[in-house]
MDAnalysis code that builds the backbone (N, CA, C; Angstrom):
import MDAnalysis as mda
import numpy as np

u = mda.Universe.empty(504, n_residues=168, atom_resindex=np.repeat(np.arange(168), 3), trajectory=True)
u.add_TopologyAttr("name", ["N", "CA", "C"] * 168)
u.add_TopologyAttr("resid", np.arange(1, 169))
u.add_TopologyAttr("resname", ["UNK", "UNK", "UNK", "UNK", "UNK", "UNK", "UNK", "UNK", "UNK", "UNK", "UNK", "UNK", "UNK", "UNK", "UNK", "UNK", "UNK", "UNK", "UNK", "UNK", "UNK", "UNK", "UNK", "UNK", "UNK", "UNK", "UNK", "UNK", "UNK", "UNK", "UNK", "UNK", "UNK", "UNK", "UNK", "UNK", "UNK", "UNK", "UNK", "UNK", "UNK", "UNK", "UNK", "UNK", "UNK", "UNK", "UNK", "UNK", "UNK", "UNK", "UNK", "UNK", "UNK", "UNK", "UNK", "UNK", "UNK", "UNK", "UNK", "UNK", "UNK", "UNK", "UNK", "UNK", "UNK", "UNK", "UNK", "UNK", "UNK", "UNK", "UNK", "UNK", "UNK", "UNK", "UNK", "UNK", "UNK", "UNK", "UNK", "UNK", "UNK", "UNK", "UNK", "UNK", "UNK", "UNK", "UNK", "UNK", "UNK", "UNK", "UNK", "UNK", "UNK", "UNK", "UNK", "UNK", "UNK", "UNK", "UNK", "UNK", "UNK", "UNK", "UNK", "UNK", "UNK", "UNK", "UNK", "UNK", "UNK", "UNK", "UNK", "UNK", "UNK", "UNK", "UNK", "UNK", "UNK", "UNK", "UNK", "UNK", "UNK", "UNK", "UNK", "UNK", "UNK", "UNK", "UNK", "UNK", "UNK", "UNK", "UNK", "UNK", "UNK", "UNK", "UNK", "UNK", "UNK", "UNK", "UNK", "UNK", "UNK", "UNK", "UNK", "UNK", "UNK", "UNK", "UNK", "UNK", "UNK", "UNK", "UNK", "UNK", "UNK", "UNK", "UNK", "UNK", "UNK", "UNK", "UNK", "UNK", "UNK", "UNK", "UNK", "UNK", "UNK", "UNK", "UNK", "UNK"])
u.atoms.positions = np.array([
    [0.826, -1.171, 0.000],
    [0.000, 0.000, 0.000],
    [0.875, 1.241, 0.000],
    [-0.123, 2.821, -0.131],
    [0.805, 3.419, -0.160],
    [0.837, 4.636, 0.952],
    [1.285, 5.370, 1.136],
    [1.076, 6.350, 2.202],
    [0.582, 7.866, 1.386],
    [0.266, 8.319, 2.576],
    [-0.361, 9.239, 2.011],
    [-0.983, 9.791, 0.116],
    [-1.752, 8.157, 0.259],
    [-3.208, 8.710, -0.556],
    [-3.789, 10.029, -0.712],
    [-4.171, 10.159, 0.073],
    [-5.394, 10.930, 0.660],
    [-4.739, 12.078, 1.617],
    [-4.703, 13.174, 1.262],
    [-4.628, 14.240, 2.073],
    [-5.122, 15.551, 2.823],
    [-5.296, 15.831, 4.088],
    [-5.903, 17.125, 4.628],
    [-6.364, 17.759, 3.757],
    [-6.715, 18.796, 2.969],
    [-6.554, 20.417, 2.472],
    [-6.853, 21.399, 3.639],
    [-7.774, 21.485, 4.563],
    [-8.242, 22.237, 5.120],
    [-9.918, 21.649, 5.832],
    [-9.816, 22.025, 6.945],
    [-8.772, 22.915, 7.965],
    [-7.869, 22.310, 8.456],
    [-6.415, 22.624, 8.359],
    [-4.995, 22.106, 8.682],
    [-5.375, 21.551, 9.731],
    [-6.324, 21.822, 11.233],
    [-5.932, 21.072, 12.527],
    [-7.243, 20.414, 12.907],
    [-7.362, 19.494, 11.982],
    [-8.165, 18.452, 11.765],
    [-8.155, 17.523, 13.237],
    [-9.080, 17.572, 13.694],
    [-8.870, 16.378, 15.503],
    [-8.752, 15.063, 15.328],
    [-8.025, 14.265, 16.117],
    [-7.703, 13.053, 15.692],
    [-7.777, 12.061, 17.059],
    [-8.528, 10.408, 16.676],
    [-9.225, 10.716, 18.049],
    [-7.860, 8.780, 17.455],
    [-7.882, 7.731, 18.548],
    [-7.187, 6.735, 18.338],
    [-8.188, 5.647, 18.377],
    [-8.577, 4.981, 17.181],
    [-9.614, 3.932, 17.171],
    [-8.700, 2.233, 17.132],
    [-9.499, 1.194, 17.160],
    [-8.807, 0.187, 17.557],
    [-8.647, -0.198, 16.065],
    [-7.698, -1.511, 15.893],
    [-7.807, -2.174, 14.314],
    [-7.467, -3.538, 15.256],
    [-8.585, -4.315, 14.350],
    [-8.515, -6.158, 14.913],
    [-7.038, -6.559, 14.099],
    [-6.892, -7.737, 14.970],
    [-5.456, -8.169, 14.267],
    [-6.041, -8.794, 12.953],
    [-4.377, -8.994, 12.170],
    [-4.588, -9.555, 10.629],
    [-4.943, -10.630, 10.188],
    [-5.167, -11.540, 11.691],
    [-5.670, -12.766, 10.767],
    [-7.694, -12.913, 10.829],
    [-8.008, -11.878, 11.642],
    [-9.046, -11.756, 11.841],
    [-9.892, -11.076, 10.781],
    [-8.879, -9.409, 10.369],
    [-9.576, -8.878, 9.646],
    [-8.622, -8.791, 8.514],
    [-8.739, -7.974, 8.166],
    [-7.475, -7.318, 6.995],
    [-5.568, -8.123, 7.174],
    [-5.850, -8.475, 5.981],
    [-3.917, -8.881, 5.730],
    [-3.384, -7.656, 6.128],
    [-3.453, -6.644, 5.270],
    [-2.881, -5.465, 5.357],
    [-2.866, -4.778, 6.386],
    [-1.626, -3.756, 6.253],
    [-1.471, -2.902, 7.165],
    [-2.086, -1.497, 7.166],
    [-3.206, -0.516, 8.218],
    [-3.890, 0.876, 7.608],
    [-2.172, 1.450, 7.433],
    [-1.988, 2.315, 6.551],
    [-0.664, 2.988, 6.321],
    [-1.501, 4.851, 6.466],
    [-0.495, 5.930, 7.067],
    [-1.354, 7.080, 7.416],
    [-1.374, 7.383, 5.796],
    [-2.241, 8.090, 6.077],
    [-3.128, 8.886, 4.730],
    [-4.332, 7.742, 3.964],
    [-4.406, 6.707, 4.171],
    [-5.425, 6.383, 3.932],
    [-6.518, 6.192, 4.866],
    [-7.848, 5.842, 3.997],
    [-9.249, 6.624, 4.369],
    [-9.978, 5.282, 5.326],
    [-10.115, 5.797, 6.324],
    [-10.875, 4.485, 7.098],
    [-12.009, 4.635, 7.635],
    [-12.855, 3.483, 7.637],
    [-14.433, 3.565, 8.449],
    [-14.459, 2.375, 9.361],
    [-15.923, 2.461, 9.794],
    [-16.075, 1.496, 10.777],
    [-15.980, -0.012, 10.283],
    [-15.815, -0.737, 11.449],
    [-15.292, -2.139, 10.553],
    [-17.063, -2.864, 9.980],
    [-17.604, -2.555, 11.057],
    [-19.106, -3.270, 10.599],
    [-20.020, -2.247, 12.037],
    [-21.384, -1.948, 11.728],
    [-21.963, -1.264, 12.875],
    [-22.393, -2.036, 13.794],
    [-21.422, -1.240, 14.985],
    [-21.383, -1.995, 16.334],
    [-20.026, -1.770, 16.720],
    [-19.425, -2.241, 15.516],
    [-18.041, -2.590, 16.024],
    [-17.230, -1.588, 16.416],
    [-15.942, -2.214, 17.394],
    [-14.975, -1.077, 17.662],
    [-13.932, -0.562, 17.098],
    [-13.934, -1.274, 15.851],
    [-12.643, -1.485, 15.023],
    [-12.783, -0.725, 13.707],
    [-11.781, -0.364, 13.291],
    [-11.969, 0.601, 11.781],
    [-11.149, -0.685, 11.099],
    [-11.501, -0.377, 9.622],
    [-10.839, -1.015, 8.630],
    [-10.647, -0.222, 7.354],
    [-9.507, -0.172, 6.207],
    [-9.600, 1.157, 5.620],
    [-10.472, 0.759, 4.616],
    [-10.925, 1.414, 3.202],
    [-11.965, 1.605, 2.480],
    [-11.260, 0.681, 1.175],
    [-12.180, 0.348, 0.538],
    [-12.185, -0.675, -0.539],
    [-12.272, 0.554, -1.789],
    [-12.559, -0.128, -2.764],
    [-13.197, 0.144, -4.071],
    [-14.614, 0.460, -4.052],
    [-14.935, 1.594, -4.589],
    [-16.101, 1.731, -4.162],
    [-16.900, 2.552, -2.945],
    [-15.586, 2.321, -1.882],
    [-16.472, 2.905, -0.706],
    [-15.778, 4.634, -0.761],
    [-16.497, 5.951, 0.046],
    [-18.042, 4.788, 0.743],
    [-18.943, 4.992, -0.039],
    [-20.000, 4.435, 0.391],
    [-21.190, 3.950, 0.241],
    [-22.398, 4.619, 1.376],
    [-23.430, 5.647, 1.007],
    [-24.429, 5.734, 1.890],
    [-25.252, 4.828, 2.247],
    [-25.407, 4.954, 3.333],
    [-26.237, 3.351, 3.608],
    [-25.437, 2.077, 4.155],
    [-24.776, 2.299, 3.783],
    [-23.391, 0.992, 4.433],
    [-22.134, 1.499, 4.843],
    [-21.485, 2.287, 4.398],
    [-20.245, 2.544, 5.053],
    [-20.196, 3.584, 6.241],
    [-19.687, 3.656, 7.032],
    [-19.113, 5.014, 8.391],
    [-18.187, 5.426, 8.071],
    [-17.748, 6.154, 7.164],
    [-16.841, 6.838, 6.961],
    [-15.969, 7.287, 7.978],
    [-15.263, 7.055, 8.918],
    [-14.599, 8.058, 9.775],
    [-13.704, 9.197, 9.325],
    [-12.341, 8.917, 8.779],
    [-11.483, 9.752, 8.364],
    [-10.190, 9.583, 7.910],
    [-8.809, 9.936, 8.079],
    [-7.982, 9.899, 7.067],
    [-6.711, 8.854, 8.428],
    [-6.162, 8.333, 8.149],
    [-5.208, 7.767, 9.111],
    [-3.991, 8.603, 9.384],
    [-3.788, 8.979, 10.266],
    [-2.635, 9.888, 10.881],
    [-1.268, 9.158, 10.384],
    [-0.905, 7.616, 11.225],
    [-0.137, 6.963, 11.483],
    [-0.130, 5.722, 11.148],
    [0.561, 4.757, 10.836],
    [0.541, 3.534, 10.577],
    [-0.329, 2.633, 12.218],
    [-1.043, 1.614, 11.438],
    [-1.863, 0.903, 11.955],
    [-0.653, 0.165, 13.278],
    [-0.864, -0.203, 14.003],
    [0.272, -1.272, 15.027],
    [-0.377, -2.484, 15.312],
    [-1.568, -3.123, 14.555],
    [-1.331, -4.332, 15.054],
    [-0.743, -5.765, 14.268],
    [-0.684, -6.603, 14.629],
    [0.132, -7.890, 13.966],
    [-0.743, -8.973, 14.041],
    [-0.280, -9.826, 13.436],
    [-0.879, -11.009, 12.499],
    [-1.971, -11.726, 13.846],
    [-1.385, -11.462, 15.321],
    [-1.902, -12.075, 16.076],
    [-2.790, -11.231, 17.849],
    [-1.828, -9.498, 17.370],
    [-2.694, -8.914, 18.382],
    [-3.372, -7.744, 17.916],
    [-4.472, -7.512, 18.502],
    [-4.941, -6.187, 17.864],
    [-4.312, -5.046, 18.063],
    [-4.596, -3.450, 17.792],
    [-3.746, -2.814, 17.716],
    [-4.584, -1.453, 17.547],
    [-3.577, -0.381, 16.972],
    [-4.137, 0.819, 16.878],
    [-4.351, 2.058, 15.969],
    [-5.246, 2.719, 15.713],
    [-4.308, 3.912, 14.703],
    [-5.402, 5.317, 14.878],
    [-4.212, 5.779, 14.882],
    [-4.603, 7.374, 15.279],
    [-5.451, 8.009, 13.881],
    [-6.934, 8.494, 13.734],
    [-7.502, 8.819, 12.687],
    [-7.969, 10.068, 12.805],
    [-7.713, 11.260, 11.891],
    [-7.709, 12.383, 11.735],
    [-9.451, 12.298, 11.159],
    [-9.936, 12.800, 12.127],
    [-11.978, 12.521, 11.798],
    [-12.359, 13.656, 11.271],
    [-13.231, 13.320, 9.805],
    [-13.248, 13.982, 8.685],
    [-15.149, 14.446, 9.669],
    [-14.880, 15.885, 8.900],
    [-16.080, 16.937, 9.450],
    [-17.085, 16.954, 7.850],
    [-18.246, 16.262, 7.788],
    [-18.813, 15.981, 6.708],
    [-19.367, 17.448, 6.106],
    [-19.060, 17.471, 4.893],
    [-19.274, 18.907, 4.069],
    [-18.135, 20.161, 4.523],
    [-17.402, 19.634, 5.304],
    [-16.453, 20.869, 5.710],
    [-14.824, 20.582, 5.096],
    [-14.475, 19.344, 6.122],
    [-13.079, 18.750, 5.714],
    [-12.669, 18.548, 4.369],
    [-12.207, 19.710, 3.829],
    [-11.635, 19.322, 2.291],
    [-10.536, 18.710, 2.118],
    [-10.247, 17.356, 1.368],
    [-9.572, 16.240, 1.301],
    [-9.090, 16.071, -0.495],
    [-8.065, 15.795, -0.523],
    [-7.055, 15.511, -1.902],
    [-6.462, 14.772, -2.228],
    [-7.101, 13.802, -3.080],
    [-6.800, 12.491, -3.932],
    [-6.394, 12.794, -5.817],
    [-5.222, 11.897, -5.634],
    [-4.908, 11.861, -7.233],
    [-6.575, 11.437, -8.108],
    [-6.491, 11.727, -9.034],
    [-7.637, 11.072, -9.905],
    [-7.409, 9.912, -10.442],
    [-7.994, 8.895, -10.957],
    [-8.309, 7.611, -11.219],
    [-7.669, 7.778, -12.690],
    [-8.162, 8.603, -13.721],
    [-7.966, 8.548, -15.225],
    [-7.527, 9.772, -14.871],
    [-5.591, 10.798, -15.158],
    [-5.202, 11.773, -14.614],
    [-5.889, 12.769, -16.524],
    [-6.047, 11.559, -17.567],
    [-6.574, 12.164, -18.608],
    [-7.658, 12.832, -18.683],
    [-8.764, 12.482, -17.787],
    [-10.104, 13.257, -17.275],
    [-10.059, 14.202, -16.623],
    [-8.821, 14.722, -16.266],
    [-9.037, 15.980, -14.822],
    [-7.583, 16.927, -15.580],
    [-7.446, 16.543, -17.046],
    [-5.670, 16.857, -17.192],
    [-6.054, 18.768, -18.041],
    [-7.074, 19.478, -17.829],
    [-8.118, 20.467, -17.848],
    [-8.582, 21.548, -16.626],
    [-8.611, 22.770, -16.507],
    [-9.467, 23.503, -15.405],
    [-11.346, 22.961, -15.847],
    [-10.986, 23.194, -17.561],
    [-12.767, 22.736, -17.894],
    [-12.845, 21.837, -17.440],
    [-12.374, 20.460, -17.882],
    [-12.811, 19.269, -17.146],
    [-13.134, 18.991, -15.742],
    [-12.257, 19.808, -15.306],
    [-12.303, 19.321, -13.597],
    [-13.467, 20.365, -13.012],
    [-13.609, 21.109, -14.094],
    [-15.478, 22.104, -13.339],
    [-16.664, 21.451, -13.783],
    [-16.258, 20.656, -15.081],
    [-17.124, 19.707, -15.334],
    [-17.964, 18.649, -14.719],
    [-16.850, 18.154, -13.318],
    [-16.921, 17.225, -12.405],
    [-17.331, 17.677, -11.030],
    [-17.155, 18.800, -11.058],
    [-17.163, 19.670, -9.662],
    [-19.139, 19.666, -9.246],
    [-18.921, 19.246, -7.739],
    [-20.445, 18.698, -7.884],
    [-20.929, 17.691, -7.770],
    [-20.226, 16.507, -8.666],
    [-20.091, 15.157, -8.866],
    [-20.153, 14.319, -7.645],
    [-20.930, 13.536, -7.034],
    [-20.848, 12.088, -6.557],
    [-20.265, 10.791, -6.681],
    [-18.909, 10.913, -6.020],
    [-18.195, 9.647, -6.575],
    [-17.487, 8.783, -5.097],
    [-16.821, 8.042, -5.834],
    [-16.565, 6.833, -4.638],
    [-14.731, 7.229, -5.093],
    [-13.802, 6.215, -4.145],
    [-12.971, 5.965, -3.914],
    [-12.385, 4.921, -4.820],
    [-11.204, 5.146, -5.559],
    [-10.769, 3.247, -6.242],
    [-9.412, 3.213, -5.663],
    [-9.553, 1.640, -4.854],
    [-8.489, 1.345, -4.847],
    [-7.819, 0.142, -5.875],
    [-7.080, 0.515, -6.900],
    [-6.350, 0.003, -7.508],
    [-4.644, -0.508, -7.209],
    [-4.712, -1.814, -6.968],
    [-3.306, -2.175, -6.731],
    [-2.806, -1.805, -5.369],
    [-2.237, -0.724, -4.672],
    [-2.221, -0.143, -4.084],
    [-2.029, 1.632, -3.216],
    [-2.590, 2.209, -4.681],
    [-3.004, 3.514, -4.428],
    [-4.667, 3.622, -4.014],
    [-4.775, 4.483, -3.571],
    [-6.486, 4.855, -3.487],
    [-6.144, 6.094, -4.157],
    [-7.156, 6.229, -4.835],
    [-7.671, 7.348, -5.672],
    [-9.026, 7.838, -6.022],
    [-9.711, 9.366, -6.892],
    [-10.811, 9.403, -6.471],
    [-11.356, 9.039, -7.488],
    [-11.947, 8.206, -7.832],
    [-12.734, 7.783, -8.891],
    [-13.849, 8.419, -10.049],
    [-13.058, 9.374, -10.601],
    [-14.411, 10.742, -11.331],
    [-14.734, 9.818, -12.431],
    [-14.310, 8.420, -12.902],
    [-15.042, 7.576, -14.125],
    [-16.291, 7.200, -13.590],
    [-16.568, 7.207, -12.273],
    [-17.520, 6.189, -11.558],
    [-18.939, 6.550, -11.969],
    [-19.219, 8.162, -12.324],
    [-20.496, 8.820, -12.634],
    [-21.189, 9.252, -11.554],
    [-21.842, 10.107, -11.675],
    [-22.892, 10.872, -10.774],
    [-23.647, 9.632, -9.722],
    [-23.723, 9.582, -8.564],
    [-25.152, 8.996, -8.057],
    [-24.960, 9.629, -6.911],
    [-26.343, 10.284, -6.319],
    [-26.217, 11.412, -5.376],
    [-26.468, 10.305, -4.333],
    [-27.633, 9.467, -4.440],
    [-27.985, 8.173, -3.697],
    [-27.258, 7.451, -3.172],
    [-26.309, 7.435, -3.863],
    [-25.168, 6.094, -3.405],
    [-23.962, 6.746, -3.194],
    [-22.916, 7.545, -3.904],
    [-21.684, 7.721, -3.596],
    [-21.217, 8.416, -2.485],
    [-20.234, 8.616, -1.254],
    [-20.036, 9.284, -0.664],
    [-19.398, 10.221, -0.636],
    [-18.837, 10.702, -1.576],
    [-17.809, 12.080, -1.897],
    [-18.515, 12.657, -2.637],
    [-17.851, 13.912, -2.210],
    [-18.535, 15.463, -3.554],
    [-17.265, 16.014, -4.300],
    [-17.148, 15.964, -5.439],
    [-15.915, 16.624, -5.411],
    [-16.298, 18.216, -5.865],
    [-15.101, 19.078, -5.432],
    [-15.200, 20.670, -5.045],
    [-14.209, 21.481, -5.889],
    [-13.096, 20.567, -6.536],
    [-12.360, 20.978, -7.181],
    [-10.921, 20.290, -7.622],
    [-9.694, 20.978, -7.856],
    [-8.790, 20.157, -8.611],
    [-7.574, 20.998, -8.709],
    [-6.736, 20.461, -9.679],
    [-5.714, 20.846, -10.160],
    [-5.158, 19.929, -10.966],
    [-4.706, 20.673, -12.403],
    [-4.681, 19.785, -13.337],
    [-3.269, 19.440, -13.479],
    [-2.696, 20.533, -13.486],
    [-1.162, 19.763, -13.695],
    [-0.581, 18.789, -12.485],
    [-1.171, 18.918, -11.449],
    [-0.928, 17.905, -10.448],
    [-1.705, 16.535, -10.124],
    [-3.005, 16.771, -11.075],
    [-3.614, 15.377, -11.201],
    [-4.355, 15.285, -9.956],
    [-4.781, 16.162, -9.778],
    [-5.786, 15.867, -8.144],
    [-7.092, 16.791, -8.265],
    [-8.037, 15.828, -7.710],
    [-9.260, 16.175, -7.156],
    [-9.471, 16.867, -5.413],
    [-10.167, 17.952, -5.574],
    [-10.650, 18.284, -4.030],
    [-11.847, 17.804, -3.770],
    [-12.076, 17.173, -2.665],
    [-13.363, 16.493, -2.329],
    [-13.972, 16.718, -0.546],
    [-15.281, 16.525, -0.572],
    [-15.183, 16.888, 1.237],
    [-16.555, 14.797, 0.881],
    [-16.544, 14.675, 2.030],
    [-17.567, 13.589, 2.353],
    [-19.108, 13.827, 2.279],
    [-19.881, 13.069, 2.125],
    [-21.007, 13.491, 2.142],
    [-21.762, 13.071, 4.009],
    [-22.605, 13.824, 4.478],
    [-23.002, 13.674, 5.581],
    [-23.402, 12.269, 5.739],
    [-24.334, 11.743, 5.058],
    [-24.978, 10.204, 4.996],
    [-24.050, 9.456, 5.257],
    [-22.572, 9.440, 4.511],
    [-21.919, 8.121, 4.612],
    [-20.964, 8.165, 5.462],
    [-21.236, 9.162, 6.785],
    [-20.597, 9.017, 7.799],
    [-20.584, 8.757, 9.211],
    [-20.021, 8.395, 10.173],
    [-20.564, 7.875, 11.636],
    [-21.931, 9.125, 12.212],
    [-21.358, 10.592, 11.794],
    [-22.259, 11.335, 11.930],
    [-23.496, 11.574, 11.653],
    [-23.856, 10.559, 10.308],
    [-24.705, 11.036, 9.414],
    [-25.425, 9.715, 9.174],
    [-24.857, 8.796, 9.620],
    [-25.542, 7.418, 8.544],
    [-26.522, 6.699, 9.531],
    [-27.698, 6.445, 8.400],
    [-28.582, 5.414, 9.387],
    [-28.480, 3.725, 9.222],
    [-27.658, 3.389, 9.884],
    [-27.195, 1.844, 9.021],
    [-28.441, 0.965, 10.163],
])
């Protein structure tokens, strides 16, 4: 995986609270690495796990927020990681784009601005997925803006698909 995916924009002093992660043979092989995006592991639970393809998802995912620090637990104990908790419609957040040919434009990327999209994790980057298409219903990101020669989308969360917001 990779580190820092996913980054702050604003507001720089984002609060960061320390949630648990189950060990690896329970949940996830992988390790959360900081800058990527994590939610709840399942509702109820105490555990975050980071975000797939796709997520989030209104209606199913808890979005929490961005990982400070590398995850600490191992194959056999659980463990920890400090998560910088995203403020839904406020916390503006910055991901490379999925296709950097779709956003490689100021037009294009106002084109998108608005847009409802999800997260892809490919291989091991996460990125923001602007191929995915509009669904106000389902996706959990808005994106707000960009930059083209750097290949990035600005995005904040949507209220629904977060611990704050979601009725799971």
């Amino acid at each position: 995986m990779s580190r820092n995916d996913i980054k702050i924009v604003e507001p720089k002093d984002v609060s960061s609270r320390q949630f648990l992660v189950q060990d690896r043979t329970s949940s996830s092989s992988t390790q959360i690495l900081a800058g990527e995006p994590v939610k709840q592991a399942a509702d109820g639970s105490p555990y975050v796990i980071k975000l797939a393809t796709g997520d989030p998802e209104i209606g199913t995912d808890l979005f929490i927020g961005i990982a400070v620090n590398d995850s600490t637990e191992t194959a056999s104990a659980d463990g920890v990681v400090q998560v910088a908790v995203v403020v839904p419609g406020v916390t503006l957040l910055e991901a490379k784009a999925t296709t950097p040919a779709n956003i490689d434009t100021q037009a294009k990327i106002n084109a998108l601005i608005g847009d409802c999209v999800c997260y892809d994790l490919t291989s091991t980057t996460f990125t923001i997925d602007e191929n995915e298409g509009n669904d106000n219903n389902v996706h959990g990101l808005i994106i707000q803006g960009g930059d083209p020669a750097a290949g990035t989308l600005t995005h904040v969360v949507k209220t629904q698909a977060t611990m704050q917001g979601a009725a799971l």
